[in-house]
N, CA, C and O atoms as CSV, one atom per row, in Angstrom:
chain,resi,resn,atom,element,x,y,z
A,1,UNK,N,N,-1.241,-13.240,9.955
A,1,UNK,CA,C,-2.510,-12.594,9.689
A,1,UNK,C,C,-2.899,-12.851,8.237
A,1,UNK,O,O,-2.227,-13.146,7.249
A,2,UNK,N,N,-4.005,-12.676,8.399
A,2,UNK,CA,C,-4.459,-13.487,6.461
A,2,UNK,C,C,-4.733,-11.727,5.899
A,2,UNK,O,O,-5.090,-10.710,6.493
A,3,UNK,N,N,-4.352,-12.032,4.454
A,3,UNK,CA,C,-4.745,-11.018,3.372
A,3,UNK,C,C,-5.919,-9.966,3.857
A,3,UNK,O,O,-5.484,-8.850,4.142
A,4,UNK,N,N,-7.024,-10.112,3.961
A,4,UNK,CA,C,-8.110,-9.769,3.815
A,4,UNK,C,C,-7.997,-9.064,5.443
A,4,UNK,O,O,-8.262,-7.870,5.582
A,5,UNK,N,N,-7.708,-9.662,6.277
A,5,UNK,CA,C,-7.839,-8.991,7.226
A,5,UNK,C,C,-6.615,-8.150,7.847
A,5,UNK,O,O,-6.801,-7.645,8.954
A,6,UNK,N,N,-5.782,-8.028,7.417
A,6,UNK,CA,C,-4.613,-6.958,7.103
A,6,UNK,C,C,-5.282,-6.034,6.508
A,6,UNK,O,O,-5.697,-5.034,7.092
A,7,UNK,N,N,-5.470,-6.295,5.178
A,7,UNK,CA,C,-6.155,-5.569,4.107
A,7,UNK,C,C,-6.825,-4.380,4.884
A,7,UNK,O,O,-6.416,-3.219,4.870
A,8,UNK,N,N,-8.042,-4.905,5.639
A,8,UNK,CA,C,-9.575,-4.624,6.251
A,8,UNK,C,C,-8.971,-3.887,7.548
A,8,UNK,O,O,-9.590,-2.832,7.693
A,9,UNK,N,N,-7.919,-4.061,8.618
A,9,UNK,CA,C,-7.029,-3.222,9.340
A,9,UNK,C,C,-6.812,-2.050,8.950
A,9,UNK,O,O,-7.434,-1.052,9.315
A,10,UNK,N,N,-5.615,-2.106,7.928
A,10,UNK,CA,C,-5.274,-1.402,7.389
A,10,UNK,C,C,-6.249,0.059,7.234
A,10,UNK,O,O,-6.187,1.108,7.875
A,11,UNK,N,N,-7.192,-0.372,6.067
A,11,UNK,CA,C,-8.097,0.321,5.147
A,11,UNK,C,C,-9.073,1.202,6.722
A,11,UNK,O,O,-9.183,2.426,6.639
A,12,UNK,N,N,-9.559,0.638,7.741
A,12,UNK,CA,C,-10.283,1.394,8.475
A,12,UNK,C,C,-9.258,1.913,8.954
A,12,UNK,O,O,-9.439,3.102,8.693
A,13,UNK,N,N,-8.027,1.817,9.628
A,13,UNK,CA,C,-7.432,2.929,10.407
A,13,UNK,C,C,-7.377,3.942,9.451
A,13,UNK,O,O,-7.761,5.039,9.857
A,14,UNK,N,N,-6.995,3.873,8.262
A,14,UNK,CA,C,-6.617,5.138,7.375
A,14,UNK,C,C,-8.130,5.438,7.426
A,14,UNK,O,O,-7.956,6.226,8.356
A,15,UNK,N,N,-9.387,5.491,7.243
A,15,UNK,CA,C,-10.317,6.052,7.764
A,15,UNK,C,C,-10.813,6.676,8.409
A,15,UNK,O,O,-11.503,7.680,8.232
A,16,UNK,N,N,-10.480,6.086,9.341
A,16,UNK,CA,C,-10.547,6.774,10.722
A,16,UNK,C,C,-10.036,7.803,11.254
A,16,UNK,O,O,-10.513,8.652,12.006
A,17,UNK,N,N,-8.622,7.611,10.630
A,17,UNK,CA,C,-7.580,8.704,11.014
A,17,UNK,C,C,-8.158,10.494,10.017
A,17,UNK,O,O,-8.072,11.703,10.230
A,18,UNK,N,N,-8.677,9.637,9.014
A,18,UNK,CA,C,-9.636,10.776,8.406
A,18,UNK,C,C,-10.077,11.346,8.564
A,18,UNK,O,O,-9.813,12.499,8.222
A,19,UNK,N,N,-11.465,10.892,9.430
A,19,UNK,CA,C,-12.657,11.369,9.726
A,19,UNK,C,C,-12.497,11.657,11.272
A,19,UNK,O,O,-12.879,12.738,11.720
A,20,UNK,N,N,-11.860,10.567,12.201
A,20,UNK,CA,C,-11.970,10.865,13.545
A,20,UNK,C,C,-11.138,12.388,13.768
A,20,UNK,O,O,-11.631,13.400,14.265
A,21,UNK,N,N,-9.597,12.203,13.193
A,21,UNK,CA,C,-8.633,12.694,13.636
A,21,UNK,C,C,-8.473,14.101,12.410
A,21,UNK,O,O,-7.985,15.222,12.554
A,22,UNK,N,N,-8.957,13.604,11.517
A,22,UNK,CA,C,-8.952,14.830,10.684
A,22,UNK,C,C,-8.086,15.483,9.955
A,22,UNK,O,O,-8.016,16.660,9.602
A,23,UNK,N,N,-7.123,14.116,9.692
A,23,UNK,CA,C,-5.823,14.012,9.018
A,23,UNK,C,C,-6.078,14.517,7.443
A,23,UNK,O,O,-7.195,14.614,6.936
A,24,UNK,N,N,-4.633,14.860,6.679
A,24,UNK,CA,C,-5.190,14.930,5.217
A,24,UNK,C,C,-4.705,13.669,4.880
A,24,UNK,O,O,-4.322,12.882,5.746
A,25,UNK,N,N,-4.692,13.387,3.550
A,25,UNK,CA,C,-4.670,12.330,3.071
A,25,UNK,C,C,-2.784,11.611,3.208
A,25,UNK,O,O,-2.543,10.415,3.369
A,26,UNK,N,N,-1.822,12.603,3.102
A,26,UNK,CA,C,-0.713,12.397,3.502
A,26,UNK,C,C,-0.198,12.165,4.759
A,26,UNK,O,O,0.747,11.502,5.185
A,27,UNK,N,N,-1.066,12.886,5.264
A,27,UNK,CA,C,-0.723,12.357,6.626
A,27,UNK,C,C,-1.106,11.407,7.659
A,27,UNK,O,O,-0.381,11.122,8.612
A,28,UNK,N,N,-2.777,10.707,7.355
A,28,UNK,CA,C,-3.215,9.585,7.298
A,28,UNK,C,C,-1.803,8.731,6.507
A,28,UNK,O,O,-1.014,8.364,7.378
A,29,UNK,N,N,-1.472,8.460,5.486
A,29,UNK,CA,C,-0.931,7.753,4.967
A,29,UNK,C,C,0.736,7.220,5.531
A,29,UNK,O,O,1.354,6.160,5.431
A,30,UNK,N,N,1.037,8.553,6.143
A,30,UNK,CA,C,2.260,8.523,6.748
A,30,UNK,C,C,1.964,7.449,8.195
A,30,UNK,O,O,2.480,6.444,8.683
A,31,UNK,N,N,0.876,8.316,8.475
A,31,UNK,CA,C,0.890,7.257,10.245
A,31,UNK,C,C,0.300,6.199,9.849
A,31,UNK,O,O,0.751,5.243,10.479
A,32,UNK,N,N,-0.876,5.738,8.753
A,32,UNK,CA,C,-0.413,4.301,8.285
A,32,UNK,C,C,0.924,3.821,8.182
A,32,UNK,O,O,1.319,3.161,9.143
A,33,UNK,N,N,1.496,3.954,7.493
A,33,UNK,CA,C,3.040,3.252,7.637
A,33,UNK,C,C,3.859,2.926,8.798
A,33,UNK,O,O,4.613,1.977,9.015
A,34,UNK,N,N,3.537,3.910,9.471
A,34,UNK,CA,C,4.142,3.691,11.322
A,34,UNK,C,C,3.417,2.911,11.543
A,34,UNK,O,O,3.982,1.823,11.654
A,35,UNK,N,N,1.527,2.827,11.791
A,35,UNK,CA,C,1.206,2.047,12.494
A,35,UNK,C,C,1.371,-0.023,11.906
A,35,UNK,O,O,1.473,-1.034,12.602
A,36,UNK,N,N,1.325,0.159,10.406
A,36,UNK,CA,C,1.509,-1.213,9.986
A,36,UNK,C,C,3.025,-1.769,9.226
A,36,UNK,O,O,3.410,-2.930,9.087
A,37,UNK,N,N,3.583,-0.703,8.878
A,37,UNK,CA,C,4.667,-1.210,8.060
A,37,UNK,C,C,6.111,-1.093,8.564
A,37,UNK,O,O,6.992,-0.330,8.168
A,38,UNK,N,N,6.163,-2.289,9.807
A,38,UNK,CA,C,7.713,-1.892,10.262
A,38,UNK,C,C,8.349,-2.321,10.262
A,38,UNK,O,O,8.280,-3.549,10.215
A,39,UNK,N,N,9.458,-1.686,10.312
A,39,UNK,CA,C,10.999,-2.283,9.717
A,39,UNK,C,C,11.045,-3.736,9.562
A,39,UNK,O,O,11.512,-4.212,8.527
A,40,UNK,N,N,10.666,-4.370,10.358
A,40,UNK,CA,C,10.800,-6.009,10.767
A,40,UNK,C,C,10.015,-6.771,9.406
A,40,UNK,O,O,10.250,-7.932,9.070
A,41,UNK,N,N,9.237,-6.042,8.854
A,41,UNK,CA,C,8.598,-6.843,8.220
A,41,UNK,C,C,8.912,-6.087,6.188
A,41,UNK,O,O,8.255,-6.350,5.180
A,42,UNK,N,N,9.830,-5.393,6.304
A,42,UNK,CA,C,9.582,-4.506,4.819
A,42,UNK,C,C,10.531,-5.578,4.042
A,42,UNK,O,O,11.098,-5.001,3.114
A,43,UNK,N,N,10.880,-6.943,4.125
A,43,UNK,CA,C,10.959,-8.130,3.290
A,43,UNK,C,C,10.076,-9.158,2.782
A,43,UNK,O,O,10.384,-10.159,2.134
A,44,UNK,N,N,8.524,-8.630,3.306
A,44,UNK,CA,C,7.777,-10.054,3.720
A,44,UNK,C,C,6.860,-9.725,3.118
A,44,UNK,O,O,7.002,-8.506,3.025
A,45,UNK,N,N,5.438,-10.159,2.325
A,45,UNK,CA,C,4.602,-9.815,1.721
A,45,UNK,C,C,3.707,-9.007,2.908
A,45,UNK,O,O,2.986,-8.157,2.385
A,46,UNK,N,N,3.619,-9.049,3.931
A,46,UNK,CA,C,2.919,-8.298,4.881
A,46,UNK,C,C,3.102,-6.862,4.481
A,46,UNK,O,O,2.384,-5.923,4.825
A,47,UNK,N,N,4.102,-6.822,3.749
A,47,UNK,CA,C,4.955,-5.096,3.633
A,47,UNK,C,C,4.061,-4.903,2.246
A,47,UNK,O,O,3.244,-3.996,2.094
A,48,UNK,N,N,4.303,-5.708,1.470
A,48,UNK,CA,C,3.824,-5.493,0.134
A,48,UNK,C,C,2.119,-5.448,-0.094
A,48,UNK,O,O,1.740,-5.038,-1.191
A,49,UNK,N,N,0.920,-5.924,1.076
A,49,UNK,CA,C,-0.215,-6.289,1.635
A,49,UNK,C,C,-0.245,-4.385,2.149
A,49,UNK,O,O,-0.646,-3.502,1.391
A,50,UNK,N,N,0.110,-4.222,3.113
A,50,UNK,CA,C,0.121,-2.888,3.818
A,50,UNK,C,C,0.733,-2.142,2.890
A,50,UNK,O,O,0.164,-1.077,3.131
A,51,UNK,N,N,1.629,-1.847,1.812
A,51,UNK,CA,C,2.005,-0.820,0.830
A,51,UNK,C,C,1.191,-0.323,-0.215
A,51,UNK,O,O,1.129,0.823,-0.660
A,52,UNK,N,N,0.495,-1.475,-0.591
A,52,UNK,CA,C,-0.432,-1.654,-1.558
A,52,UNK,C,C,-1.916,-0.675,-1.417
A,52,UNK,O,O,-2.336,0.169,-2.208
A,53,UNK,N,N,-2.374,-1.036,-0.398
A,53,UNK,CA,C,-3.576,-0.871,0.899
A,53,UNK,C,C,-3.693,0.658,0.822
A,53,UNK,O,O,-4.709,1.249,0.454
A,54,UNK,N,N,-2.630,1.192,1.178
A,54,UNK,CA,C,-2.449,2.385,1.446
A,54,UNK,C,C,-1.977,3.426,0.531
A,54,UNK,O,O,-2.332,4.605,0.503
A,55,UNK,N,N,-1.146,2.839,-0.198
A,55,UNK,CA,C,-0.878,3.322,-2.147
A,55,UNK,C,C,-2.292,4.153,-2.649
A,55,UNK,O,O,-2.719,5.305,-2.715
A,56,UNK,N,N,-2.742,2.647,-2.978
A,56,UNK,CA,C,-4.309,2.717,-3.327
A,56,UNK,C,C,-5.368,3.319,-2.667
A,56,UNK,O,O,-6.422,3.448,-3.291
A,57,UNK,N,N,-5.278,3.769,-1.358
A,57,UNK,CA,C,-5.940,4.721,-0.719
A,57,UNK,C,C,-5.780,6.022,-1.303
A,57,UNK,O,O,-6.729,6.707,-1.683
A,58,UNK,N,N,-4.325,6.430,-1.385
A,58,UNK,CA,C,-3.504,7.538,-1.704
A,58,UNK,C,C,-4.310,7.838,-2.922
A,58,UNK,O,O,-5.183,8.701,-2.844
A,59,UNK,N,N,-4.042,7.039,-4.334
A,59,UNK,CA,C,-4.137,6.899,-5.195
A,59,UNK,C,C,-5.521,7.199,-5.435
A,59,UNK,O,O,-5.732,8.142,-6.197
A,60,UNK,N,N,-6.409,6.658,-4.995
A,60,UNK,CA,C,-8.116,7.007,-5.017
A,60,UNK,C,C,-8.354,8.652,-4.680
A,60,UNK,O,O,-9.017,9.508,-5.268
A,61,UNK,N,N,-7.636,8.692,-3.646
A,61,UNK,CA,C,-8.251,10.672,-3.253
A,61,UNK,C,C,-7.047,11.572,-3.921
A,61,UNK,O,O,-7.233,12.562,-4.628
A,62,UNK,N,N,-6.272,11.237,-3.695
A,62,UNK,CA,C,-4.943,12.156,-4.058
A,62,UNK,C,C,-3.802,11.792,-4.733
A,62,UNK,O,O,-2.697,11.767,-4.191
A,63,UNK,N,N,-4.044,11.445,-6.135
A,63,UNK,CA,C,-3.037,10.625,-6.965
A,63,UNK,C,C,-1.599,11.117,-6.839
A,63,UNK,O,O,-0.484,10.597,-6.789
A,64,UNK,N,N,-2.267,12.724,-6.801
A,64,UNK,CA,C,-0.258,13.552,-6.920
A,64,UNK,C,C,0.391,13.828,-5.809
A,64,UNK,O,O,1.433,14.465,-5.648
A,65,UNK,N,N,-0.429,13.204,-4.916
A,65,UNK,CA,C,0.271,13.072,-3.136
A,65,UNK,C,C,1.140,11.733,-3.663
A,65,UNK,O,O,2.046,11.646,-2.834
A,66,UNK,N,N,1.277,10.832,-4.472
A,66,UNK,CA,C,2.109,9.519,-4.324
A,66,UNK,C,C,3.206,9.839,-4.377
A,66,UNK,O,O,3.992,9.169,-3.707
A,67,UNK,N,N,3.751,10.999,-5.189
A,67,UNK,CA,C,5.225,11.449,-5.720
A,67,UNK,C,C,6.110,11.586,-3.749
A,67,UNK,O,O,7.291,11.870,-3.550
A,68,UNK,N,N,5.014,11.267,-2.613
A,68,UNK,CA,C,5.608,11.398,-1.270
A,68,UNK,C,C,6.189,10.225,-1.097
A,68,UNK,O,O,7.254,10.181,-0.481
A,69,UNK,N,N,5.473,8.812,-1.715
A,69,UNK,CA,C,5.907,7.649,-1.144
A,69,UNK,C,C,6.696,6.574,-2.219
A,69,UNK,O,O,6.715,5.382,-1.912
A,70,UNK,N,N,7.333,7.019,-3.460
A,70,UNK,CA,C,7.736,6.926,-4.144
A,70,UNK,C,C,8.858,5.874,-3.986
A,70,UNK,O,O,9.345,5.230,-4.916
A,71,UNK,N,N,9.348,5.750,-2.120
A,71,UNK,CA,C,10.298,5.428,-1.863
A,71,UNK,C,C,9.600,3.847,-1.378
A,71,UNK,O,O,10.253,2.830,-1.611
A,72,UNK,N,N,8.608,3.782,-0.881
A,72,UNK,CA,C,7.748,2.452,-0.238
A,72,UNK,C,C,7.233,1.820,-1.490
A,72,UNK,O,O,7.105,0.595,-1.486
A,73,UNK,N,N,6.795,2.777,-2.999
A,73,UNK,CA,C,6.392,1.712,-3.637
A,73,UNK,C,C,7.498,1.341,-4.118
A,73,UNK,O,O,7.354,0.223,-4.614
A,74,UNK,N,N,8.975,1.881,-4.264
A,74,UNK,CA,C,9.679,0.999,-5.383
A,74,UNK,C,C,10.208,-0.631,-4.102
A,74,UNK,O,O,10.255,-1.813,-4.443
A,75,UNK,N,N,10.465,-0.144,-2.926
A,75,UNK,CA,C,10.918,-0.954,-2.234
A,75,UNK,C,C,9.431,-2.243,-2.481
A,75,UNK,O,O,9.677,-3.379,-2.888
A,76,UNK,N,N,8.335,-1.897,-2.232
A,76,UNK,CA,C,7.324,-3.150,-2.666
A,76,UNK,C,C,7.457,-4.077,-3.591
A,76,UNK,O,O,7.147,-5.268,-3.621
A,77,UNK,N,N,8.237,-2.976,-4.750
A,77,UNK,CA,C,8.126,-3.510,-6.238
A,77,UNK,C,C,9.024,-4.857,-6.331
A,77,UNK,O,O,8.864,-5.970,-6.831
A,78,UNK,N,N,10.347,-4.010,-5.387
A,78,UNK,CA,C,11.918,-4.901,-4.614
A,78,UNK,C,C,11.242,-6.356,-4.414
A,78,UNK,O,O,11.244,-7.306,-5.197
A,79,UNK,N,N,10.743,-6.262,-3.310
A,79,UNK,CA,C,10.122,-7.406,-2.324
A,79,UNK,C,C,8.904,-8.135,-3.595
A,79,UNK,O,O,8.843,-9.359,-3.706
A,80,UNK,N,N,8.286,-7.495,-4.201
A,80,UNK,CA,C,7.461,-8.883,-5.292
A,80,UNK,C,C,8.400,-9.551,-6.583
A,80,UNK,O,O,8.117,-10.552,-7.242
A,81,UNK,N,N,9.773,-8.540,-6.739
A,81,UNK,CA,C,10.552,-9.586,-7.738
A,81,UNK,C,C,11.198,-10.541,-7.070
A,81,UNK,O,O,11.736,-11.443,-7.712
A,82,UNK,N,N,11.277,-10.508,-5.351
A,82,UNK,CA,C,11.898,-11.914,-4.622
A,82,UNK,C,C,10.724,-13.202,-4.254
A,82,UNK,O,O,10.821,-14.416,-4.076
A,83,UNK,N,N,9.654,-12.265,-4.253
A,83,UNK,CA,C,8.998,-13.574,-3.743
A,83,UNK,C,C,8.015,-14.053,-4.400
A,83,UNK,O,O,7.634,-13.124,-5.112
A,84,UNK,N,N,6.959,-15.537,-4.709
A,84,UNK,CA,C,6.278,-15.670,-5.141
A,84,UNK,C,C,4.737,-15.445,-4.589
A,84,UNK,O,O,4.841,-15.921,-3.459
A,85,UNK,N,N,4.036,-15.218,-4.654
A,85,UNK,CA,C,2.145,-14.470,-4.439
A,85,UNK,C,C,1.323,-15.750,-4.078
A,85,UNK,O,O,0.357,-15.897,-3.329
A,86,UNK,N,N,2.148,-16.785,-4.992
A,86,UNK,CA,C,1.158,-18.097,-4.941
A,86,UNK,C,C,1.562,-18.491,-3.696
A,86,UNK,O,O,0.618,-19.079,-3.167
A,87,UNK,N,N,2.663,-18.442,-2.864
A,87,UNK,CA,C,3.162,-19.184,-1.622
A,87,UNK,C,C,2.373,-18.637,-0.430
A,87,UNK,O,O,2.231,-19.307,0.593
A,88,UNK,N,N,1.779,-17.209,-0.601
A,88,UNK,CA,C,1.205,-16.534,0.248
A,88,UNK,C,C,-0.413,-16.573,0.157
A,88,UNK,O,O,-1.253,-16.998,0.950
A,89,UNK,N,N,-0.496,-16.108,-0.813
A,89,UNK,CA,C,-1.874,-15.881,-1.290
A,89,UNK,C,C,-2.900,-16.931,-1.729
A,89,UNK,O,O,-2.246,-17.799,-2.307
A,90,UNK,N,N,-4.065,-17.230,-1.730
A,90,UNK,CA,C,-5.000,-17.789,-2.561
A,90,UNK,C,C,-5.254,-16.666,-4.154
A,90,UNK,O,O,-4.705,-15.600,-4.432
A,91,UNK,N,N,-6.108,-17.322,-4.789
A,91,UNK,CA,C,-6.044,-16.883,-6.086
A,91,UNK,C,C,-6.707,-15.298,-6.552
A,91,UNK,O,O,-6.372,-14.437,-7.366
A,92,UNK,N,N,-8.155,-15.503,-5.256
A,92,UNK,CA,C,-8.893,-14.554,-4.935
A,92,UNK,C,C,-7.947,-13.363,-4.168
A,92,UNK,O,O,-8.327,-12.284,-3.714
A,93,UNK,N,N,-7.054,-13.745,-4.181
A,93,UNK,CA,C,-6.080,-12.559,-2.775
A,93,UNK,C,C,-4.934,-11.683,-3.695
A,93,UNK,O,O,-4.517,-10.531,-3.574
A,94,UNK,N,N,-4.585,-12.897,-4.784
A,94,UNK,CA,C,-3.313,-12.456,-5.521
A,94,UNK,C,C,-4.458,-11.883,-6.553
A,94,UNK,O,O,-3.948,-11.058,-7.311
A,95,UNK,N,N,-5.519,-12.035,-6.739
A,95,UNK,CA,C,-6.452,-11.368,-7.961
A,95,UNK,C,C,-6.452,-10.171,-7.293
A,95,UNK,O,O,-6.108,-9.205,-7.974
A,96,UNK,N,N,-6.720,-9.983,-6.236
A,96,UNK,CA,C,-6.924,-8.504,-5.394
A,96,UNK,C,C,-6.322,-7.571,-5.821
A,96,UNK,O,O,-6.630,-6.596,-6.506
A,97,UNK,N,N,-4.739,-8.203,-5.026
A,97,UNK,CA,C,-3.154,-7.398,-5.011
A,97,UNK,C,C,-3.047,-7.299,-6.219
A,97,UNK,O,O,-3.515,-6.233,-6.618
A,98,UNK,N,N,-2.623,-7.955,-7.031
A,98,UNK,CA,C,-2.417,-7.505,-8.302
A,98,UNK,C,C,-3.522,-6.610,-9.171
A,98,UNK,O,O,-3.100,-6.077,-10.198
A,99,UNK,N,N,-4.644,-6.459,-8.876
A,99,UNK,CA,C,-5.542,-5.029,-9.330
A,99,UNK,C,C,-5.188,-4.337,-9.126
A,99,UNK,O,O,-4.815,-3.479,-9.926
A,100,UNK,N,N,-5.034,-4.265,-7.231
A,100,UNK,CA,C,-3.985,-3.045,-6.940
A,100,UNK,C,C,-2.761,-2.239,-7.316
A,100,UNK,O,O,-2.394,-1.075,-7.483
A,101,UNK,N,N,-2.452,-3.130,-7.347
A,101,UNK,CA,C,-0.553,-2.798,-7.815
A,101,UNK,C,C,-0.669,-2.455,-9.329
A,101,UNK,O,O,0.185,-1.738,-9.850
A,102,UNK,N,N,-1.870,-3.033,-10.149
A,102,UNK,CA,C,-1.780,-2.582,-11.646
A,102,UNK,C,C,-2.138,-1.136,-11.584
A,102,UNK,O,O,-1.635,-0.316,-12.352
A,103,UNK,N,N,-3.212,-0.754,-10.453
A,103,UNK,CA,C,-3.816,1.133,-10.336
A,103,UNK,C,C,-2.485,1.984,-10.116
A,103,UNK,O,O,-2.146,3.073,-10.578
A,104,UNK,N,N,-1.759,0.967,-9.116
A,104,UNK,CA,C,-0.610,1.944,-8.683
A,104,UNK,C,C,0.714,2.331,-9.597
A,104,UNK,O,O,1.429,3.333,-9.614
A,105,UNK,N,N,0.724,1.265,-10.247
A,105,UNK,CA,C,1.103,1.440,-11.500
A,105,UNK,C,C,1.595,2.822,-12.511
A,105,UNK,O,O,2.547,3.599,-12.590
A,106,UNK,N,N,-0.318,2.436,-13.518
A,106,UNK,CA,C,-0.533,3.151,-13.982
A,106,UNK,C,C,-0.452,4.471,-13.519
A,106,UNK,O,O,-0.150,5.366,-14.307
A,107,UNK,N,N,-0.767,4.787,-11.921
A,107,UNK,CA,C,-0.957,6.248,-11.260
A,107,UNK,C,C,0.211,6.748,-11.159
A,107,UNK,O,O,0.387,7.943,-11.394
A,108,UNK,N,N,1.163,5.979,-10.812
A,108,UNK,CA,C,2.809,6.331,-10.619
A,108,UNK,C,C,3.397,6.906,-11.968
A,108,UNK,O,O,4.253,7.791,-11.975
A,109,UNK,N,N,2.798,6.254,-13.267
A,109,UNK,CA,C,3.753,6.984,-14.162
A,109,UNK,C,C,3.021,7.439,-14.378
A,109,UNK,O,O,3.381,7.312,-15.548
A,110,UNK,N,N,1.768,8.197,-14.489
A,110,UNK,CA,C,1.079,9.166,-14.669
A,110,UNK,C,C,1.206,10.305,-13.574
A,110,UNK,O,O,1.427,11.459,-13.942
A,111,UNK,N,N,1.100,10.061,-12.536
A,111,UNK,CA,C,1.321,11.313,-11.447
A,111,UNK,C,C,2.978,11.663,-11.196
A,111,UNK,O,O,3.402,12.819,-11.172
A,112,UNK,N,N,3.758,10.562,-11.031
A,112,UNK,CA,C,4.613,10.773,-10.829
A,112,UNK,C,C,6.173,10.611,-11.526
A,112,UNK,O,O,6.677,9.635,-12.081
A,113,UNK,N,N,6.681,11.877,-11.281
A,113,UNK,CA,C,7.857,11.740,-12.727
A,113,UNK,C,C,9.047,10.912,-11.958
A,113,UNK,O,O,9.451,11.527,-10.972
A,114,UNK,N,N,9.566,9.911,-12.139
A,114,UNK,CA,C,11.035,9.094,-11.655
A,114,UNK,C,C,12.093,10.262,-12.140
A,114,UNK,O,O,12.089,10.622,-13.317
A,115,UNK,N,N,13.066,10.879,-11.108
A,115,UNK,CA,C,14.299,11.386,-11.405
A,115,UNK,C,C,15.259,10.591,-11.660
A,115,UNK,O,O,16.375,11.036,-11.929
């Protein structure tokens, strides 16, 4: 599946699950992860594509809800010091992800304290 349309998956189910289902923002975020991020794939940039996605969802409405998933972003962090962005991505895709991952970032050590 290409970037953008993972991405674009992703981003409407957590929507949906919003507005249709009437989830809060944690819990949208949780059944994101069931519905895109499974086991089979939490080595593969698909994991790091869908972690990101949904981080940054988090991160936009409810920064101090991240201190829940604390455990998916460090494992992301895992999976981008093994692999390279350029093998996957075009330039426009790794410009994306990496905006992303810089918000999540910053939001993580700001919202959230590492024990």
């Amino acid at each position: 599946m290409r970037y953008y349309e993972l991405k674009y998956l992703v981003t409407e189910a957590f929507y949906e699950d919003i507005l249709i289902e009437n989830y809060t923002i944690g819990q949208t975020a949780n059944r994101s992860f069931v519905e895109f991020a499974r086991p089979s794939n939490e080595s593969d940039i698909n994991f790091v594509i869908v972690t990101s996605t949904i981080l940054t969802r988090v991160a936009t409405h409810e920064p101090a809800k991240l201190k829940s998933f604390l455990e998916k972003y460090d494992k992301m962090l895992e999976i981008l010091k093994k692999i390279d962005l350029d093998d996957y991505l075009n330039e426009d895709e790794k410009e994306d992800i990496l905006y992303d991952i810089g918000i999540l970032k910053e939001c993580f050590e700001k919202y959230v304290k590492k024990e």
